[in-house]
VMD Tcl script that draws the C-alpha trace (Angstrom):
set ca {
  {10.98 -23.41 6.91}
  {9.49 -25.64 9.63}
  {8.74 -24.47 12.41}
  {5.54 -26.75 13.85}
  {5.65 -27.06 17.82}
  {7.92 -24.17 18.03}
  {6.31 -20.70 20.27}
  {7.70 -17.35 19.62}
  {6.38 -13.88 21.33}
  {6.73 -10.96 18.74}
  {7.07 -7.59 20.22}
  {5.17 -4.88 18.68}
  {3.31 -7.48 16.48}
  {-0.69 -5.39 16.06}
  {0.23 -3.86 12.65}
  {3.23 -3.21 10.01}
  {6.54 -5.32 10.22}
  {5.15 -7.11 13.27}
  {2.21 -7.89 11.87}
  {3.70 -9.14 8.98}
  {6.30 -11.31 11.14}
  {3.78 -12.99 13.69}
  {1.89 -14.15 10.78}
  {4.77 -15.05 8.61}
  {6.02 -17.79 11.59}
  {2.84 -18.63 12.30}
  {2.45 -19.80 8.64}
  {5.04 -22.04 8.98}
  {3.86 -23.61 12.31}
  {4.64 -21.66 14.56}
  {2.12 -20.96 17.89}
  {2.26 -17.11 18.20}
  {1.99 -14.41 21.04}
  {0.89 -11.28 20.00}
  {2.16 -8.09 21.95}
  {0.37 -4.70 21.98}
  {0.77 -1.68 24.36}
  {-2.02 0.28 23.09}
  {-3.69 -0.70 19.79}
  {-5.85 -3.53 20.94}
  {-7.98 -2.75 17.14}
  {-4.49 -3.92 15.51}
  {-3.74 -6.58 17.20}
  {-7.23 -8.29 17.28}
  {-7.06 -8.06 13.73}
  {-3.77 -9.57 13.37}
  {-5.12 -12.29 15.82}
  {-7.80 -12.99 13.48}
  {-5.77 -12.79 10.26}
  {-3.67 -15.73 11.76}
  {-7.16 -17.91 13.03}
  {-8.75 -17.30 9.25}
  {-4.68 -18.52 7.37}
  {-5.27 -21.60 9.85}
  {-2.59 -20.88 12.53}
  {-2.95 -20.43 16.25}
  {-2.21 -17.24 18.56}
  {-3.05 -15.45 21.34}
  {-2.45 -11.54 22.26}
  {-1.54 -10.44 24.96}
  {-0.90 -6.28 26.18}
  {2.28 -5.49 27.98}
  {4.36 -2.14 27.81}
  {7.84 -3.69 27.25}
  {9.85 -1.05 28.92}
  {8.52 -2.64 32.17}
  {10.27 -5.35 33.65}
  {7.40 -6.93 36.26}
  {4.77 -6.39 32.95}
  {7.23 -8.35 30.91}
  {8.15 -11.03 33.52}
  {3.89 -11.64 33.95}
  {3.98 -11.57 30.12}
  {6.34 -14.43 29.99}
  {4.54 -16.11 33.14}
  {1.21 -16.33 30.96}
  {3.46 -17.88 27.85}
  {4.87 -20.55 29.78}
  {1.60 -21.42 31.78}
  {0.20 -21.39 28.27}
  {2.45 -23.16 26.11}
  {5.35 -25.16 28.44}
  {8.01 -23.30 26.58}
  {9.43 -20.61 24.39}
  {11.66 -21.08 21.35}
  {11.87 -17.78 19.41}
  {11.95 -14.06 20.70}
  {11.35 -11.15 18.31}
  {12.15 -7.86 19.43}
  {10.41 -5.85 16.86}
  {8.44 -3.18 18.88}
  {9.65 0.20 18.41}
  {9.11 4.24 18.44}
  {10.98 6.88 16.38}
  {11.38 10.78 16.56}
  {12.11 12.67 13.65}
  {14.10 16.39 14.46}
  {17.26 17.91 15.45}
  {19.06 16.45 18.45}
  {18.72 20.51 19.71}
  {15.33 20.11 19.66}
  {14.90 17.01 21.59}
  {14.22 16.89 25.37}
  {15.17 14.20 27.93}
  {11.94 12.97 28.06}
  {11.65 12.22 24.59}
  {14.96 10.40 24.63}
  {14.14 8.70 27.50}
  {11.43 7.25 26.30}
  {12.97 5.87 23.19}
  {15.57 4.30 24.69}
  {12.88 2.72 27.00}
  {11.04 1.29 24.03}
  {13.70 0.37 21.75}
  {16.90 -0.47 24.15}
  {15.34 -1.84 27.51}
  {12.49 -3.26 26.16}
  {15.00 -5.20 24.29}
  {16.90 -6.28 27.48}
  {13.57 -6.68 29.50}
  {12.59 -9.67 27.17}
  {15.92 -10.98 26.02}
  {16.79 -11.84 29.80}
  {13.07 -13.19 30.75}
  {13.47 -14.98 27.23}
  {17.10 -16.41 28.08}
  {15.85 -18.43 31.42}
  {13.12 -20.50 29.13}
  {15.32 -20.92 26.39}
  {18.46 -22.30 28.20}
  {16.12 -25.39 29.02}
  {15.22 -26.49 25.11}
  {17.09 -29.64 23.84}
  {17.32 -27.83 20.62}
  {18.16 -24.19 19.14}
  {16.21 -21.48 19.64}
  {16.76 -18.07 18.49}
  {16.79 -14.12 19.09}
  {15.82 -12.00 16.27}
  {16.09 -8.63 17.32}
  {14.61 -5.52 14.34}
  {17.35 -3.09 13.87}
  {17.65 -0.28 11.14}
  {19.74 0.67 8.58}
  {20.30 4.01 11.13}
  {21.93 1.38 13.35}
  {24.62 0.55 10.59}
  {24.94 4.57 9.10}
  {23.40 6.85 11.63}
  {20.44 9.21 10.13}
  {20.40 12.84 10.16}
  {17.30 13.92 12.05}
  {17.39 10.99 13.92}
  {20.30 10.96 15.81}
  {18.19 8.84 19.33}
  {16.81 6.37 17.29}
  {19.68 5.83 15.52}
  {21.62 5.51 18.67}
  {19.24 2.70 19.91}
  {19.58 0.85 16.73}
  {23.26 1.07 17.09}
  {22.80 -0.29 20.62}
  {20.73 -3.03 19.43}
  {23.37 -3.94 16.57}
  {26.23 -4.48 19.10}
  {24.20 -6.43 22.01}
  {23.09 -8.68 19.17}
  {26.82 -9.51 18.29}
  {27.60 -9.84 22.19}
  {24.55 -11.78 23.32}
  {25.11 -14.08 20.30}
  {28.69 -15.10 21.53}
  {27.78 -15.43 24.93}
  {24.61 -17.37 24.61}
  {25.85 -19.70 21.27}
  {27.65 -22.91 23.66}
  {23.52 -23.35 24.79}
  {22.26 -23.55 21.76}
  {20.63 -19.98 21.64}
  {21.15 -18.09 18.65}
  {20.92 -14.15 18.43}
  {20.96 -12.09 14.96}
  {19.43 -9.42 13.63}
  {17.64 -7.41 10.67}
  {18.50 -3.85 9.73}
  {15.35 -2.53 7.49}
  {15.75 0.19 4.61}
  {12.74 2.30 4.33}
  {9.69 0.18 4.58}
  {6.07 0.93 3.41}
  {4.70 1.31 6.97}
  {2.68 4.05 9.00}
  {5.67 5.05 10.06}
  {7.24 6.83 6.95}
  {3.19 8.35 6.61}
  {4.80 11.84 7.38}
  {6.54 11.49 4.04}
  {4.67 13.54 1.71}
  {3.95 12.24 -1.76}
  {7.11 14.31 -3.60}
  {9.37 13.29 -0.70}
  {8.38 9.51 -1.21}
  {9.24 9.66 -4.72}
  {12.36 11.19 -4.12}
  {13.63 8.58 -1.69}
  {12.22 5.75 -3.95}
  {14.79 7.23 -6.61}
  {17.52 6.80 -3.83}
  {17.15 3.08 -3.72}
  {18.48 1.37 -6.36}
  {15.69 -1.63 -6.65}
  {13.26 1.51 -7.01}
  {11.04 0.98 -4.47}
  {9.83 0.75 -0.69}
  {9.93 -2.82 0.84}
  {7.08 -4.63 2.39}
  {6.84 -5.72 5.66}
  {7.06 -9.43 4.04}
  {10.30 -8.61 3.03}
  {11.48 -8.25 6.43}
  {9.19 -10.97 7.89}
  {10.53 -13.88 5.63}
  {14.42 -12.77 6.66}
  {13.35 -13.62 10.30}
  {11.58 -16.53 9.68}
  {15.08 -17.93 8.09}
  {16.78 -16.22 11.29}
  {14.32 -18.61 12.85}
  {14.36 -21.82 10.85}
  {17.07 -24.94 10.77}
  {18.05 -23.64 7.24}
  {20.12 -20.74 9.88}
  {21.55 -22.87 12.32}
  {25.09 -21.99 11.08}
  {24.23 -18.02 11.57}
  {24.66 -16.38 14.96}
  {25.70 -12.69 15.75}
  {24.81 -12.02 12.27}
  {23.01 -8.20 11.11}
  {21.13 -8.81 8.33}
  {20.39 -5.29 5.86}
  {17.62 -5.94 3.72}
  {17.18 -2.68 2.26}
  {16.93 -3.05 -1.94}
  {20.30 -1.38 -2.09}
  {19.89 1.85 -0.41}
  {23.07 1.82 1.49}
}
mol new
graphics top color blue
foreach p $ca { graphics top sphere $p radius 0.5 }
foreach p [lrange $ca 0 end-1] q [lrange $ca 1 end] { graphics top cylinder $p $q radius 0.2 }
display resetview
């Protein structure tokens, strides 16, 4: 999967599935910006994983539920590289708890992160894409909660949902310029988020999933890479579950 001269800005890229996903493209020649909104320890160290593999980046810290702090975001890409090819709208937050319980703010706030952070880079991304000569692509990181709905997380399940169907929407209005829009819906992934599983309830859900086991951020990260490569040109609109089974 070639992807030498192309840039991409990953969302949410200092540590897990991020992490994994800025330096998957950036192994295959991609030049990578690295987005943070509040772990600057993560995302220097996913800076320097990608220097010491070889590849090239540069991080940047923007809170993507802001429009201006996105627009300057995409300002300092262009200035820096001349273009954008790939968008990866990974960055995200989750609550865990009975819809009851919740509180506007907390809702708020989630769809901030995960549904207009989404928007806020997708239409900044849109104007530099629509003047490429050749495909670029939209990957935005969904959740198996988007497909099913969760118990206990009814919000973030809602803003996966959203993400799901502006995927399918975007990619049929954006496909006659050459800009292609899909999506991955993770299963349960070894990251810090599932850490407030304890030991007996990780087992438990392990059992659940018929390969037997939590993926790895590099599962996820090689199904966007593809999402970004040639060898997907055909695929647009497309929700992609890699889960090991589970649903």
């Amino acid at each position: 999967m070639n992807l030498t001269g192309k840039v991409a800005i990953i969302t949410g890229s200092s540590r897990g599935i991020g992490r994994a996903i800025a330096l998957n493209l950036s192994k295959n020649g991609a030049s990578v910006v690295i987005n943070y909104s509040s772990d600057e320890i993560g995302a220097t160290e996913t800076l320097n994983m990608i220097k010491a593999a070889g590849g090239y980046a540069v991080m940047q810290k923007w809170d993507i539920s802001d429009y201006e702090a996105c627009k300057k975001a995409m300002d300092f890409t262009l200035n820096k590289f001349g273009r954008l090819d790939i968008l990866v709208n990974n960055a995200g937050i989750s609550e865990i708890g009975l819809f009851i319980d919740y509180t506007p703010e907390m809702w708020s706030r989630m769809l901030d992160i995960n549904v207009k952070g989404m928007f806020n880079m997708s239409h900044l991304a849109l104007s530099a894409m629509l003047k490429n000569t050749d495909f670029s692509s939209i990957v935005n990181i969904s959740s198996i909660w988007g497909n099913v709905g969760a118990s206990c997380e009814c919000i973030y399940s809602a803003t996966k949902g959203a993400i799901n169907s502006f995927t399918k929407a975007l990619a049929k209005e954006m496909a006659p310029s050459k800009i292609r829009v899909n999506a991955v819906a993770p299963g349960v992934i070894d990251t810090s988020m599932n850490k407030w599983l304890s030991e007996e309830e990780k087992k438990e859900l392990e059992e659940e999933i018929p390969l037997g086991y939590f993926g790895r951020p590099e599962d996820i990260a090689n199904t966007v890479c593809f999402l970004c490569s040639k060898e997907s040109e055909y695929m647009t609109g497309q929700i992609l579950t890699v889960d090991g089974g589970f649903i």
